[in-house]
C-alpha positions as CSV (number, residue, x, y, z in Angstrom):
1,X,-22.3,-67.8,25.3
2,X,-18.9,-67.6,26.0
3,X,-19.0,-69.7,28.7
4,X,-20.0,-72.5,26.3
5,X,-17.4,-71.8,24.5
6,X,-14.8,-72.2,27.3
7,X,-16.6,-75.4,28.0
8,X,-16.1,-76.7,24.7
9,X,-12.7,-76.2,24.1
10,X,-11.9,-79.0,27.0
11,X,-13.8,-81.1,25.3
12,X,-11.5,-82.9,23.3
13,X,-9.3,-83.6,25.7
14,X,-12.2,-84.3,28.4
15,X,-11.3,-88.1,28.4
16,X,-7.6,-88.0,29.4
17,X,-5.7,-84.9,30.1
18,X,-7.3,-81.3,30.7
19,X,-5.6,-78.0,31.2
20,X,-6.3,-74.3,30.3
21,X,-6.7,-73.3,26.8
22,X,-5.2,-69.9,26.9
23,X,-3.3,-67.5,28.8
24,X,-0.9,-64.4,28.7
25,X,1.9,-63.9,30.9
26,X,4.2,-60.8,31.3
27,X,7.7,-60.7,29.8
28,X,10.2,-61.5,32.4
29,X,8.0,-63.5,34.3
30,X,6.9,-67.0,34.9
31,X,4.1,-69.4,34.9
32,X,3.0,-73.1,35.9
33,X,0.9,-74.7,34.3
34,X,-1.8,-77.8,35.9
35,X,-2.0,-80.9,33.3
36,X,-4.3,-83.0,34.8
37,X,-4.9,-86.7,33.9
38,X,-7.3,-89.4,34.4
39,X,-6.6,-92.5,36.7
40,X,-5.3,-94.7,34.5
41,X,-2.6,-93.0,33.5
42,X,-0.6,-92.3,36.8
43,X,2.7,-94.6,36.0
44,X,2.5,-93.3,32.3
45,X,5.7,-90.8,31.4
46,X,4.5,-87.5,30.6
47,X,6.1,-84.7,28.4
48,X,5.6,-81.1,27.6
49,X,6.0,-80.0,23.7
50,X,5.6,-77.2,21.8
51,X,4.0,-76.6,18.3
52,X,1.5,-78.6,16.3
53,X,0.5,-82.0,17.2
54,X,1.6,-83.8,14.1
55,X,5.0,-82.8,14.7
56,X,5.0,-81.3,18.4
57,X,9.1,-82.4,20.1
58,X,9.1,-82.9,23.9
59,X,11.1,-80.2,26.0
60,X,11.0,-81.9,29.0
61,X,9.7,-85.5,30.4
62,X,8.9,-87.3,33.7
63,X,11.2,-90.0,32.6
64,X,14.5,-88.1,31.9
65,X,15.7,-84.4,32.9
66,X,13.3,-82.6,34.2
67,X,14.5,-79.4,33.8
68,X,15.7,-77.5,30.7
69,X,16.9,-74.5,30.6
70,X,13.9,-72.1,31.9
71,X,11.4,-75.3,31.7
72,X,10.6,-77.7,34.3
73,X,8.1,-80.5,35.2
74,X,6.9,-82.2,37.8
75,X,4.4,-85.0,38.4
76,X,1.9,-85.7,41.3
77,X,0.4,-89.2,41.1
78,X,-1.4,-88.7,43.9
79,X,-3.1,-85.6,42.7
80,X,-3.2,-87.0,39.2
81,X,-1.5,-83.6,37.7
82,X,2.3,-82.3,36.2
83,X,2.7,-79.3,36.3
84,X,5.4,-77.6,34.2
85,X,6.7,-74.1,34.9
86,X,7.8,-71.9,32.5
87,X,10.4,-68.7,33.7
88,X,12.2,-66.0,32.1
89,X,9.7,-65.6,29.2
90,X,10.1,-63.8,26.5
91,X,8.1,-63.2,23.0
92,X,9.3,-65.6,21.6
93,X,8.4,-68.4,23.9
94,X,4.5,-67.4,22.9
95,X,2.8,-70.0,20.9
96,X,1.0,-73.5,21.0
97,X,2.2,-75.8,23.8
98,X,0.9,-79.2,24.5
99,X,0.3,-81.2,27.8
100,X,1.0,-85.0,26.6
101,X,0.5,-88.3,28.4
102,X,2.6,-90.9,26.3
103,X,0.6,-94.1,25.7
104,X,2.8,-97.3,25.4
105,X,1.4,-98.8,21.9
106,X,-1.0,-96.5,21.1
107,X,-1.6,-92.9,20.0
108,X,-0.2,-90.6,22.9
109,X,-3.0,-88.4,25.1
110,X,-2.7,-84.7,24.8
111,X,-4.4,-81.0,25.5
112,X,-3.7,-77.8,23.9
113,X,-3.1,-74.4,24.9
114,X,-1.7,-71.4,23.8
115,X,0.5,-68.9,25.5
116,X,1.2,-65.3,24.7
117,X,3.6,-63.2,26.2
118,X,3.6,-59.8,26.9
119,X,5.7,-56.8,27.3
120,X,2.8,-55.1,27.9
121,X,-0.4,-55.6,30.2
122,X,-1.2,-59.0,30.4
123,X,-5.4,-59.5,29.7
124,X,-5.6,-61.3,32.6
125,X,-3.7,-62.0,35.3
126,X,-3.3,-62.5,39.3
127,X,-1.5,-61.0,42.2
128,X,-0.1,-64.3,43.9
129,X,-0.6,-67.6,41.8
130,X,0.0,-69.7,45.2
131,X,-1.7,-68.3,48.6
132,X,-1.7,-70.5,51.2
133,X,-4.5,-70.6,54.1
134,X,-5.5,-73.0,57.4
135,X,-7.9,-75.2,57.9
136,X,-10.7,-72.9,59.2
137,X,-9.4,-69.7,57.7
138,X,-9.8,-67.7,54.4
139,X,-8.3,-67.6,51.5
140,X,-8.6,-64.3,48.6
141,X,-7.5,-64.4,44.9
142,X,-7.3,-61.0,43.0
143,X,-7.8,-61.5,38.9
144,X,-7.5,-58.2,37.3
145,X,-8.9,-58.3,33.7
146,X,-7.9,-55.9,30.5
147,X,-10.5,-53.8,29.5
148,X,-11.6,-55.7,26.6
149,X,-12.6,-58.5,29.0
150,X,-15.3,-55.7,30.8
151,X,-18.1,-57.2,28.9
152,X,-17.5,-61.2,29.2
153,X,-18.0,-63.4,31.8
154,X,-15.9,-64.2,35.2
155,X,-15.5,-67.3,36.4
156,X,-13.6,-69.5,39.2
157,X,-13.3,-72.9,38.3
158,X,-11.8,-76.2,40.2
159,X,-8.8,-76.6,37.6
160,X,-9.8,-79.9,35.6
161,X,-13.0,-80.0,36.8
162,X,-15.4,-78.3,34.6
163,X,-18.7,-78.7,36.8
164,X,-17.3,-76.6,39.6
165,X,-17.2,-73.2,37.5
166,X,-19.2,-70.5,39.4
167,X,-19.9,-67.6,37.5
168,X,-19.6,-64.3,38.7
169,X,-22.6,-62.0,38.6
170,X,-22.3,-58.0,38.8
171,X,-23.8,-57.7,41.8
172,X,-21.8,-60.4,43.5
173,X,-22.0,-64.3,43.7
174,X,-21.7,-66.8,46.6
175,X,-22.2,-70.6,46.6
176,X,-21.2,-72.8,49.6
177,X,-17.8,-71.1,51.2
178,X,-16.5,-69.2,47.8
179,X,-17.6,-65.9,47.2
180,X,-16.9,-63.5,43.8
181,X,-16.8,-59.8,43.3
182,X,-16.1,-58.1,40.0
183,X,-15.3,-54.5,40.5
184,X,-15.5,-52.8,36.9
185,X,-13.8,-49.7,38.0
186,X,-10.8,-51.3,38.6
187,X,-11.1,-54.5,36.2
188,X,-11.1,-56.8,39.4
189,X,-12.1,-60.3,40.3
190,X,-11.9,-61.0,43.6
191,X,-12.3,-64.7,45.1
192,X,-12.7,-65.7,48.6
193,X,-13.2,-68.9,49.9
194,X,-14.1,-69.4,53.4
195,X,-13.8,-71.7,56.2
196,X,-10.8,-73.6,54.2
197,X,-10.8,-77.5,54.4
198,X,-8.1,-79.9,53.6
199,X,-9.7,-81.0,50.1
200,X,-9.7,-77.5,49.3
201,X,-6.2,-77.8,48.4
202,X,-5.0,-78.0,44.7
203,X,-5.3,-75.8,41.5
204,X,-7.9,-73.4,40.3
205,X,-8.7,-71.4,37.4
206,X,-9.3,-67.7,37.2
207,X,-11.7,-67.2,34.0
208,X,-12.5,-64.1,31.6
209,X,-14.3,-64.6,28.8
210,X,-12.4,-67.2,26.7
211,X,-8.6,-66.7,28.8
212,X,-8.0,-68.8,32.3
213,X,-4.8,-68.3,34.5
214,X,-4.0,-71.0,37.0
215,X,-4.1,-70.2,40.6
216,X,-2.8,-72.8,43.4
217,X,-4.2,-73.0,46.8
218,X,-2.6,-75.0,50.0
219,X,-4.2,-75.0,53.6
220,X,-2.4,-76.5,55.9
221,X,-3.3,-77.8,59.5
222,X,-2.3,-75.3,62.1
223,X,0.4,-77.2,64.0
224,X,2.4,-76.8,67.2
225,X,5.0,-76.4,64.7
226,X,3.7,-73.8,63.1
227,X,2.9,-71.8,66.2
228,X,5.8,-72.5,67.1
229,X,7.6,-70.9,63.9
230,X,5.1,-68.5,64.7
231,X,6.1,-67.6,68.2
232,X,9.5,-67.8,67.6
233,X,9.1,-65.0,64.3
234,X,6.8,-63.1,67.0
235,X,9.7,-63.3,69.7
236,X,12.1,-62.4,67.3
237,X,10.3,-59.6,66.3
238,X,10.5,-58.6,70.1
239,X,14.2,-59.1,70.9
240,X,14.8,-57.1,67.6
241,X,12.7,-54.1,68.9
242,X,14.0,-54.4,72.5
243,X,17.4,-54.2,70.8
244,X,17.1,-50.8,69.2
245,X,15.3,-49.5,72.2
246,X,17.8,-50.3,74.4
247,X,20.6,-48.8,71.8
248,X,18.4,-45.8,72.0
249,X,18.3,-45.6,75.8
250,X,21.8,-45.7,76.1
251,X,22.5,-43.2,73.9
252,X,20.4,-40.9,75.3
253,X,21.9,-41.7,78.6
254,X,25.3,-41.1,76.6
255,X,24.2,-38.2,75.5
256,X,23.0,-37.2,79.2
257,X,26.3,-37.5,80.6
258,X,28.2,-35.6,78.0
259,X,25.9,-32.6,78.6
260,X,26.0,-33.2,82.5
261,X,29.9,-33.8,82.3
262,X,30.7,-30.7,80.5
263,X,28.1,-28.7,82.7
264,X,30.1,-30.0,85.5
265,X,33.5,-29.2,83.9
266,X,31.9,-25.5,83.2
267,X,30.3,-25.0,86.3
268,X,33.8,-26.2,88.4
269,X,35.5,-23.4,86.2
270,X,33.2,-20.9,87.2
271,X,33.6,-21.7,91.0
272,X,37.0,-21.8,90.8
273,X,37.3,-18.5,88.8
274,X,35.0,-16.9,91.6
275,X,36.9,-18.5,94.4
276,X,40.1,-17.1,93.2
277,X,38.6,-13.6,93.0
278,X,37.2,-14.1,96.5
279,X,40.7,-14.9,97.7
280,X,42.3,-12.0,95.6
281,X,40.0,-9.3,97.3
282,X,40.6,-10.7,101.1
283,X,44.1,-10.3,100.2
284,X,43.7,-6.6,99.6
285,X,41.9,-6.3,102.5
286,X,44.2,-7.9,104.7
287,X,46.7,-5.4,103.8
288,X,44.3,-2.7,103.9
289,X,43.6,-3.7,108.1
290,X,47.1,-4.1,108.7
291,X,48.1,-0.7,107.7
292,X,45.6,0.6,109.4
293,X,46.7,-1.6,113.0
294,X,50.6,-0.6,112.6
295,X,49.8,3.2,112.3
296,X,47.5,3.1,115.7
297,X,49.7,1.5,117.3
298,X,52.7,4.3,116.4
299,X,50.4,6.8,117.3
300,X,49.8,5.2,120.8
301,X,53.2,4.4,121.5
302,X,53.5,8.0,121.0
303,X,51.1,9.3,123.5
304,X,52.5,6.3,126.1
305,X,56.0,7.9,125.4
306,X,54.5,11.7,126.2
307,X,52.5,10.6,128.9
308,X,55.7,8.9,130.7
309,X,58.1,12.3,130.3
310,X,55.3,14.5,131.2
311,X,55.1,12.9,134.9
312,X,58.6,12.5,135.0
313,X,59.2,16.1,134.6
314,X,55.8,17.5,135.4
315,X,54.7,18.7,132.1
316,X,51.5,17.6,131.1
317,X,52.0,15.2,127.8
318,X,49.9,17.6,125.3
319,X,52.4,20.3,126.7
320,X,55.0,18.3,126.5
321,X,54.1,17.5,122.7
322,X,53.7,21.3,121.7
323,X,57.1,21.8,123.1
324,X,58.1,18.5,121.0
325,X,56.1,19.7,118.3
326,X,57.6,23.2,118.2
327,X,61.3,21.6,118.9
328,X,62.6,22.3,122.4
329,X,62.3,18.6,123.6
């Protein structure tokens, strides 16, 4: 049921312009928001206004500043969607907003929505609101829900176009390359779509119950360039990690010789501490041996001198040195 009613509130506006119908969106934060519009009216001005559509004043236009303040918009002819982003919101900013095409002569083309912000929670919301993928890759968007939203239904819709809406079931549901998963524990919608294709590029919805929030989606070719970009972040990633290993390895070689230059300061000290005691105690014992020659060699001159008077008188030299000794030489 309450996908009809999502269905129907486009309805009005199913003719000419077509955007979400309601959203909230954290204090402090930002949004942009898809208008899309119908071929005819690429080289019409459009405008963004706020309030009721009797009296509803334009912010901003295509056709004059487009930027004021926190608003801005911008227009894609060859998508056929503006887009007008919202930033720094705060309470006050919620309310009804209007995405207008202005019609020269005629009765301008407009679709409602409403905002809400939050200073709390928001019901619905989405980590990234532009992921970008390749061509042949995969792409996942992550809608968490309030818990009021447990019961209703999930969906992922083409933004603008109504017919692509795939609703999600509780056990999981795949069509073609997208594939949803509603985790209730933790109020989760996850979206992946698979083996990404050029076309796959534009905006999206992310649906609960009767609230949408606007996802954007670009895959790009993967070019030399941007394996280039690639292998140039890549190699900058090396030369930054070759850096601080080689500023490591030098301070540990730093470090090295410190510790080897003061073990070699320390262990010089010691040597030369033991060297000079070495030398200190041969010097003793120098002195020590040359006592010891000078008194043999007194006592031996002594016996020479003996020996010599004893032949000279014929006294036998021990004789001669009791008579020496007793003091009659």
């Amino acid at each position: 049921m309450s996908s009809l009613i999502f269905i129907l509130l486009f309805i009005s506006g199913a003719d000419s312009v077509r955007t979400v119908s309601r959203l909230t969106v954290l204090a402090g934060g930002s949004v942009t928001i898809p208008c899309h519009y119908d071929e005819q009216y690429k080289p019409h001005v459009k405008y963004w206004c706020k309030g009721i559509w009797i009296s509803c004043t334009s912010i901003v236009r295509t056709d004059s500043a487009q930027r004021k303040g926190d608003v801005s918009i911008t227009d894609d002819p060859a998508q056929k969607v503006f887009t007008v982003t919202l930033s720094n919101l705060q309470e006050g900013d919620s309310g009804q907003y209007w995405c207008v095409v202005e019609i020269n002569n005629g009765q301008d083309a407009g679709e409602n929505l409403y905002l809400k912000v939050t200073t709390g929670t928001p019901d619905l919301s989405v980590v990234n609101n532009r992921v970008t993928g390749v061509v042949g890759g995969s792409v996942s968007v992550f809608c968490h829900y309030g818990n009021h939203l447990w019961g209703k239904e999930k969906m992922w819709c083409r933004s603008g176009d109504l017919s692509s809406c795939l609703i999600a079931g509780s056990s999981g549901t795949s069509q073609d390359r997208v594939h949803l998963d509603v985790n209730k524990t933790q109020g989760l919608l996850t979206v992946t779509v698979r083996e990404l294709e050029k076309k796959d590029t534009g905006w999206y919805w992310c649906a609960a119950g009767d609230l949408q929030i606007p996802v954007h989606i670009n895959v790009t070719e993967e070019t030399s360039g941007s394996i280039d970009s690639t292998t140039t972040q890549h190699g900058k990633l090396i030369f930054d990690n070759t850096i601080i290993v080689l500023v490591v390895i030098f301070s540990l070689l730093f470090l090295l010789g410190t510790v080897a230059m003061v073990s070699w300061k320390l262990w010089n000290r010691h040597k030369k501490t033991q060297t000079e005691r070495r030398e200190a105690n041969q010097s003793t014992s120098i002195k020590d041996t040359e006592y010891e020659v000078t008194y043999s060699t007194v006592v031996v001159k002594q016996e020479e001198i003996l020996n010599n008077i004893s032949k000279t008188s014929g006294v036998s030299g021990e004789e001669q040195g009791d008579r020496c000794g007793g003091g009659q030489c």
